[in-house]
Rosetta silent file (secondary structure, phi, psi, omega in degrees, C-alpha in Angstrom):
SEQUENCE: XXXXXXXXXXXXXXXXXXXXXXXXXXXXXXXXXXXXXXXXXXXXXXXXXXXXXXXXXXXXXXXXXXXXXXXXXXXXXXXXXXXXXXXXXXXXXXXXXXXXXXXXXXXXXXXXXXXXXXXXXXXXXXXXXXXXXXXXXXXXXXXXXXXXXXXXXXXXXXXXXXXXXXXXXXXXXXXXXXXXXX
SCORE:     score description
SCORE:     0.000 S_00000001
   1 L     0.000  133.159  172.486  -20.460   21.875  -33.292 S_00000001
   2 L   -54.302 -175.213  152.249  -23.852   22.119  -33.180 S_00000001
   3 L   -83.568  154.648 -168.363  -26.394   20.177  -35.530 S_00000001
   4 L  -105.713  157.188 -167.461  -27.773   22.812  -37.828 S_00000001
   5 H   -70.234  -26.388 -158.270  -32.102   22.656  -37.187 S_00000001
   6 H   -71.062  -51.199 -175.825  -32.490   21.145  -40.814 S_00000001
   7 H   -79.729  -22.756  152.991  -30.508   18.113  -39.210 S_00000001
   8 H   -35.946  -82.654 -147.742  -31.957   18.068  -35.785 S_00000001
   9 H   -62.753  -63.582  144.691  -35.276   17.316  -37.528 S_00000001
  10 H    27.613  -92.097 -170.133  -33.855   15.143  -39.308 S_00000001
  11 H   -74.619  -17.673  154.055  -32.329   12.848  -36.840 S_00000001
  12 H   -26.997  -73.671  171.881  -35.982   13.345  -35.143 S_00000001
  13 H   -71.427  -33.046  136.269  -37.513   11.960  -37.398 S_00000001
  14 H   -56.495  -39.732  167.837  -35.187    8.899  -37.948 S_00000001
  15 H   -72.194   17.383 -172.111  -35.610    8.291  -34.409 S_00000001
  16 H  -118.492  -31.388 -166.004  -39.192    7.837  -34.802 S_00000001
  17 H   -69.892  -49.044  174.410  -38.553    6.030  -37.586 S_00000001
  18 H   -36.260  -72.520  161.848  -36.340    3.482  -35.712 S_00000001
  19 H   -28.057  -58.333 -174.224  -39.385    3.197  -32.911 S_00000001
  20 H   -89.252    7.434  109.428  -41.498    2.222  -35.515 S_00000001
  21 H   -43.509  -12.967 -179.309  -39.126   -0.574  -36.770 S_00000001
  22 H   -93.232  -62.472 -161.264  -38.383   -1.480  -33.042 S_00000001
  23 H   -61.143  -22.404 -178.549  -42.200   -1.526  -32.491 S_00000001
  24 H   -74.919  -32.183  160.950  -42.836   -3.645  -35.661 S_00000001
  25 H   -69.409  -59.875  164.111  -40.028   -6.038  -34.903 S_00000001
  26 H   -46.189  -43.765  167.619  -41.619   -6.778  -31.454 S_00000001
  27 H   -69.080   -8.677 -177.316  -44.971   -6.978  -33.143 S_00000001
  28 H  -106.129    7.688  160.046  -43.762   -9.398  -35.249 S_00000001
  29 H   -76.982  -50.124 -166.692  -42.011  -11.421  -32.765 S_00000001
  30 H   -87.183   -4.802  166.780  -45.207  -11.773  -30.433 S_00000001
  31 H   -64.936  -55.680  176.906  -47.456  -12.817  -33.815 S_00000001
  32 H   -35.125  -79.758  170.241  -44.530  -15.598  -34.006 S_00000001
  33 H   -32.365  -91.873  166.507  -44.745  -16.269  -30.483 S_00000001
  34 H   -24.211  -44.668  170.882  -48.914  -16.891  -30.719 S_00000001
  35 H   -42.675  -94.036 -107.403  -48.107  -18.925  -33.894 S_00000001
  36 H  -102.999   -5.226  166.229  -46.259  -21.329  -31.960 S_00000001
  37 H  -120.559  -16.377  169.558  -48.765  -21.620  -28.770 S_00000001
  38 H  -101.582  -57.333 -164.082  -52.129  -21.538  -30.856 S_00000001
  39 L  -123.768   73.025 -141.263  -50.850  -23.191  -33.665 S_00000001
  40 L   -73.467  -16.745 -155.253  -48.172  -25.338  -33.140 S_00000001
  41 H   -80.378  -63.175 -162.011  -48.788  -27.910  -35.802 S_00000001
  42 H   -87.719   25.561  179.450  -48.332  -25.215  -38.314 S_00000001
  43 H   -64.680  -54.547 -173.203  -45.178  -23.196  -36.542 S_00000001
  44 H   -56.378  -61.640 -165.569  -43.047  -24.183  -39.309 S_00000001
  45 H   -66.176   -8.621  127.542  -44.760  -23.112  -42.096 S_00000001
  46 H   -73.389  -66.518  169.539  -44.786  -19.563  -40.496 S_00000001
  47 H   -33.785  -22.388  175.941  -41.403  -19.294  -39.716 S_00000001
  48 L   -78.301  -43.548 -176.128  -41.183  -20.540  -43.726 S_00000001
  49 H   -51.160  -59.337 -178.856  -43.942  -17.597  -44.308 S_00000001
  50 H   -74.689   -8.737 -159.211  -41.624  -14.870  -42.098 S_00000001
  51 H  -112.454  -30.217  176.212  -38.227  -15.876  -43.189 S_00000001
  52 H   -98.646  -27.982  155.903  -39.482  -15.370  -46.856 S_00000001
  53 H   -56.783  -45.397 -168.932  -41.270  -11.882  -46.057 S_00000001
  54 H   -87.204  -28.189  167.187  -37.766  -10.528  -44.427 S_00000001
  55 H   -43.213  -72.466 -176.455  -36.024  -11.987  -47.304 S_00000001
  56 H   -51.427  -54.992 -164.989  -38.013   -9.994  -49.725 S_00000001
  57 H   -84.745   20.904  146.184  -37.899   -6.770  -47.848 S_00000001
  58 H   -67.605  -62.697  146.317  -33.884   -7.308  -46.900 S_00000001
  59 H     1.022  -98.700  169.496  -33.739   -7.967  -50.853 S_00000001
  60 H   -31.585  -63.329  147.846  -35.517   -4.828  -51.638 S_00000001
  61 H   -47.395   -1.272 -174.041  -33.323   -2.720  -49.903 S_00000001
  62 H  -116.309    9.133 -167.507  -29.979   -4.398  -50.983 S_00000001
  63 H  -130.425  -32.514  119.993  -31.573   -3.579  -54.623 S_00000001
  64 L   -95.811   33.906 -176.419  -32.286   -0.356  -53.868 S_00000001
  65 L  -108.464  -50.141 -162.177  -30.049    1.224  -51.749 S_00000001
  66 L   -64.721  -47.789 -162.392  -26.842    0.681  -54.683 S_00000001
  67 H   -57.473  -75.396 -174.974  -29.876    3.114  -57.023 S_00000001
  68 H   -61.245   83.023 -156.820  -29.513    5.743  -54.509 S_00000001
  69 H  -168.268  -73.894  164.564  -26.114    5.506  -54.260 S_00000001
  70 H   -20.264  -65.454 -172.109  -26.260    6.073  -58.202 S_00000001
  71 H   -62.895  -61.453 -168.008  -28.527    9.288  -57.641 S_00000001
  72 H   -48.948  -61.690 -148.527  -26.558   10.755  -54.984 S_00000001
  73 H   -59.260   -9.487 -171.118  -22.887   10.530  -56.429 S_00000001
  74 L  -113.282    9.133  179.589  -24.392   12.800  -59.200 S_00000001
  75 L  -120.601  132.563 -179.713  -25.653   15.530  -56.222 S_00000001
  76 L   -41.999  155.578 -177.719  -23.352   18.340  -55.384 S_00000001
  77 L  -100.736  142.484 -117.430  -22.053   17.647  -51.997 S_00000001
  78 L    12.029   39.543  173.489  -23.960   19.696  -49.320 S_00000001
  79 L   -95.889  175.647 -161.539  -26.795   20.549  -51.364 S_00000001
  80 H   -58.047  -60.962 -158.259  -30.857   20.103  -50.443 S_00000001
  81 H   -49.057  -54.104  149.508  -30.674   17.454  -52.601 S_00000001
  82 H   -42.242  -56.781  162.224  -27.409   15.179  -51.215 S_00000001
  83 H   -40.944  -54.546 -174.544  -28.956   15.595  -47.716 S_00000001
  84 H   -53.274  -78.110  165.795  -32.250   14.255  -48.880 S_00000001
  85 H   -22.786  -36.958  171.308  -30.136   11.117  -50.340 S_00000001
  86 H   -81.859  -20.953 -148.468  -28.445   10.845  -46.879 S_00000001
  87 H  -108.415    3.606  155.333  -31.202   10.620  -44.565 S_00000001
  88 H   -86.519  -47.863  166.532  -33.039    8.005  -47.010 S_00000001
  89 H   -10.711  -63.300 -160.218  -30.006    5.720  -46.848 S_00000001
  90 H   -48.713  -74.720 -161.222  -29.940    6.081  -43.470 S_00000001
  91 H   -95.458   64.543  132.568  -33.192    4.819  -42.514 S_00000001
  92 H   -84.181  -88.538 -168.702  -33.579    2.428  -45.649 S_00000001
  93 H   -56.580  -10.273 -175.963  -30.418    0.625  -43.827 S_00000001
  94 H  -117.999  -21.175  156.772  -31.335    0.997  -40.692 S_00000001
  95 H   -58.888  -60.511 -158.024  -35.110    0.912  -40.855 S_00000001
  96 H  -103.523  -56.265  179.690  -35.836   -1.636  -43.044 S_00000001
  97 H   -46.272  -55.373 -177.486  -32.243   -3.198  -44.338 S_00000001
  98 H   -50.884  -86.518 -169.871  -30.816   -4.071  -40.664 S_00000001
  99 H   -61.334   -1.696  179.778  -33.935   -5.727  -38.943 S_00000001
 100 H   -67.740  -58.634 -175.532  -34.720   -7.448  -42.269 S_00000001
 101 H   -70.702  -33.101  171.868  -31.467   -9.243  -42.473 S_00000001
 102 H   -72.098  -46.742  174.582  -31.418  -10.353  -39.030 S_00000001
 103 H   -48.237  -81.895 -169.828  -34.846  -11.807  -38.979 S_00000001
 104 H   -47.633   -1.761  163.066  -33.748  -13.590  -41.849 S_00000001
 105 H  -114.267  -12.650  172.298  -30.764  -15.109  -40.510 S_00000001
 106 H   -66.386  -70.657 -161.680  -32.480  -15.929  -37.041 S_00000001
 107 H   -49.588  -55.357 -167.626  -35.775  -18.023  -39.311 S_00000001
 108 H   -25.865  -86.201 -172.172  -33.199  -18.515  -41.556 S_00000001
 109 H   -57.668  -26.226  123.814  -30.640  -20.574  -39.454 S_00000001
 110 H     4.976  -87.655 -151.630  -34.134  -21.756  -37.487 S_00000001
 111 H   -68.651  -41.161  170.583  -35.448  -23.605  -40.321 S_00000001
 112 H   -33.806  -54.627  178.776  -31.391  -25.053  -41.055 S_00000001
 113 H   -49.864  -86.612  179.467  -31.647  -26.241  -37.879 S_00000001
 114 H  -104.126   42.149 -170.504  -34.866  -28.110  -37.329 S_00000001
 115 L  -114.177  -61.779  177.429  -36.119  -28.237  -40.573 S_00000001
 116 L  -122.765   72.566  156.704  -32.888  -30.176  -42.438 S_00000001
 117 L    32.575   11.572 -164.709  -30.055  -30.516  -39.644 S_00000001
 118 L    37.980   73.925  158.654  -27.638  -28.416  -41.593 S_00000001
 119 L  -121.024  150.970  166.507  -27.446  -31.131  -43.895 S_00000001
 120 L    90.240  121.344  149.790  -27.451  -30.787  -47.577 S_00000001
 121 H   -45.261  -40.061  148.704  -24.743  -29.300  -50.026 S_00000001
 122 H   -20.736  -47.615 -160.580  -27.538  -27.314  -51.152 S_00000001
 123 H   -94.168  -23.087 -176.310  -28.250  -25.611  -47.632 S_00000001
 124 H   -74.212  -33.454 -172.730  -24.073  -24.956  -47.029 S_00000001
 125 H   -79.725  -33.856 -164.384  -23.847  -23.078  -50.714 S_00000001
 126 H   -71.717  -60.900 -151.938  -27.103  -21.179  -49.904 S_00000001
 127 H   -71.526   -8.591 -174.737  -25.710  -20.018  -46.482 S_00000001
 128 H   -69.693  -80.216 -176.295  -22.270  -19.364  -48.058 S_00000001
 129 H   -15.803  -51.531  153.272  -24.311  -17.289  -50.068 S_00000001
 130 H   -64.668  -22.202  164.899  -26.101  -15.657  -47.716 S_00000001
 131 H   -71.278  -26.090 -169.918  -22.681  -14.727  -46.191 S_00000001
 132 H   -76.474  -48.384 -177.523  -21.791  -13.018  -49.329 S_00000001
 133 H   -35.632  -66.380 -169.858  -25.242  -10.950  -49.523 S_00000001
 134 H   -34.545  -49.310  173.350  -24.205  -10.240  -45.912 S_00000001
 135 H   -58.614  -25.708 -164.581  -21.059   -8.724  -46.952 S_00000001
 136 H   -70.302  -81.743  169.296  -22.649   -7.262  -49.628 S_00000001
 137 H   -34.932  -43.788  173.318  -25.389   -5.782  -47.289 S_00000001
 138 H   -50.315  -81.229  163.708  -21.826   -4.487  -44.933 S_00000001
 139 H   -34.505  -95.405 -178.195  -20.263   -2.937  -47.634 S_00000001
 140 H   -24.765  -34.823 -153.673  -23.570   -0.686  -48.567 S_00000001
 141 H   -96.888   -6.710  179.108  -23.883    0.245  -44.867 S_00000001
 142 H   -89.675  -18.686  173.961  -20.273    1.383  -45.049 S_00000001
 143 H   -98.555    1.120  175.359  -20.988    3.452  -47.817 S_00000001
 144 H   -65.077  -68.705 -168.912  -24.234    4.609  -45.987 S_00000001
 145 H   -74.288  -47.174 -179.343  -21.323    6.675  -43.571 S_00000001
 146 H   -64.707  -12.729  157.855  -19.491    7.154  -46.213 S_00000001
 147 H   -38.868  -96.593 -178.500  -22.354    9.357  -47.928 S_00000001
 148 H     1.500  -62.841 -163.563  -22.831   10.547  -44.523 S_00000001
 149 L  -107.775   24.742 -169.452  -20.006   12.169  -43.932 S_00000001
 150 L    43.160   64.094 -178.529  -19.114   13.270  -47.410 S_00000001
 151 L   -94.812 -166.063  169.470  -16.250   11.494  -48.038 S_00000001
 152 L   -43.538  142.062  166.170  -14.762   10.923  -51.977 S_00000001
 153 L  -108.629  153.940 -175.082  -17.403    9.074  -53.747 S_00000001
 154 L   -99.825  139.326  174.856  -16.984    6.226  -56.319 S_00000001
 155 L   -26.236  145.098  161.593  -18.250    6.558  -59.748 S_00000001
 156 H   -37.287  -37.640 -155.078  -21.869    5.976  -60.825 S_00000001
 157 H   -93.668  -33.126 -178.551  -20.693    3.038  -62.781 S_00000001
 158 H   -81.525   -4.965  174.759  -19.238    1.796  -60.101 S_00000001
 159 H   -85.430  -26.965  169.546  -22.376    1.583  -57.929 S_00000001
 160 H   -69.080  -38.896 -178.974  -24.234    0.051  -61.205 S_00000001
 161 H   -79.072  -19.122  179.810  -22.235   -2.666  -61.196 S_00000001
 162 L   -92.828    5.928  159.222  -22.536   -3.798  -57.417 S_00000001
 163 L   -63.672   18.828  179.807  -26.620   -3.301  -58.063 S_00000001
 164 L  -150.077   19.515  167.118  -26.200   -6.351  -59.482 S_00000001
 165 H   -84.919  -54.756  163.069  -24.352   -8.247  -57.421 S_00000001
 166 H   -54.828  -62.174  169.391  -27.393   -8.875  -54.675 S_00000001
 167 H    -2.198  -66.476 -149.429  -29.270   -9.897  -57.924 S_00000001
 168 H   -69.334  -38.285  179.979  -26.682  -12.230  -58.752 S_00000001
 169 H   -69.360  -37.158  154.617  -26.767  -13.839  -55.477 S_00000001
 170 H   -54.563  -46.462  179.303  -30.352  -13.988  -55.349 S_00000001
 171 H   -94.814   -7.253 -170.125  -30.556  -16.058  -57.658 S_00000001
 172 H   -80.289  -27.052  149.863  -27.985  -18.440  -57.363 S_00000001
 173 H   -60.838  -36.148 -161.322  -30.279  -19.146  -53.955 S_00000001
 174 H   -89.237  -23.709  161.429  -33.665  -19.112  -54.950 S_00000001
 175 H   -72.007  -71.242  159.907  -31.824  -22.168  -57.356 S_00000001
 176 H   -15.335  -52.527 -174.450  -30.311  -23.843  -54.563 S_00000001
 177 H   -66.227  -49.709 -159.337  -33.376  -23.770  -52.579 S_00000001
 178 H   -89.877  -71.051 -174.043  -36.231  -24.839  -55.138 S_00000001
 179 L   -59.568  -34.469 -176.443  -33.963  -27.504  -57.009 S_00000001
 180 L    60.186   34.330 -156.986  -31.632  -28.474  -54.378 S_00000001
 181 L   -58.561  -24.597  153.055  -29.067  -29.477  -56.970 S_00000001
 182 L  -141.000    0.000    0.000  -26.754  -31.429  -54.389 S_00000001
């Protein structure tokens, strides 16, 4: 079956969007890269910079993505509006959400490495933590296709309560991190 031209454009226009998340991820590899041959003294403390930038905007998207979720399940299913709802999902997770989470487990696992040795009780509950987000972050992208393809949708209420689940997770890191409690 064909794509109807509304979705054609569409998928157009995701793919441009992807290119300009591909190109931004490369630019922000070779800034990294130049960090680390002009200023090597101070390589960490960019990778500390970038690792807390992709954080935020991974964050931001695992925080909003569950809203639209909210919005959609309350739009008739193939209407203007429901469409609209799919094709921000889409490139929310795949624009922003996706390379956001990896950069932040590449610096991420980076700084584990040669910053503390993957030492500290501290740094194993934050990445267990970060595995949960991850799942967290899974789940939404599964509900990304399911949007997608209009399957049954889950309640409003039930999408309010997993907004608050990245939250939850957030913070029990950002404690772990600053305090270091063991």
């Amino acid at each position: 079956m064909a794509p109807h031209r509304e979705e054609a454009g569409n998928e157009g226009a995701g793919g441009k969007a992807k290119t300009r998340a591909f190109i931004a991820l490369a630019i922000f590899l070779l800034i990294l890269g130049l960090t680390y041959v002009l200023r090597p003294d101070d390589f960490i403390l960019y990778v500390k910079a970038f690792h807390v930038i992709a954080v935020m905007s991974w964050m931001a998207g695992l925080l909003y993505l569950p809203r639209l979720f909210i919005y959609h399940t309350d739009a008739p299913i193939g209407s203007e509006r429901s469409e609209t709802f799919k094709m921000m999902e889409r490139r929310l997770l795949k624009v922003i959400m996706n390379p956001a989470m990896m950069v932040s487990w590449m610096l991420g696992l980076y700084l584990a490495w040669d910053v503390y040795g993957f030492q500290g009780g501290w740094l194993h509950g934050k990445i267990a933590m970060v595995v949960a987000l991850t799942w967290v972050h899974v789940l939404f992208g599964r509900a990304v296709r399911d949007f997608a393809a209009d399957k049954p949708r889950r309640a409003a209420r039930h999408w309010r309560i997993w907004n608050e689940v990245p939250t939850v997770l957030m913070i029990a890191i950002v404690i772990l991190v600053i305090v270091k409690p063991f």
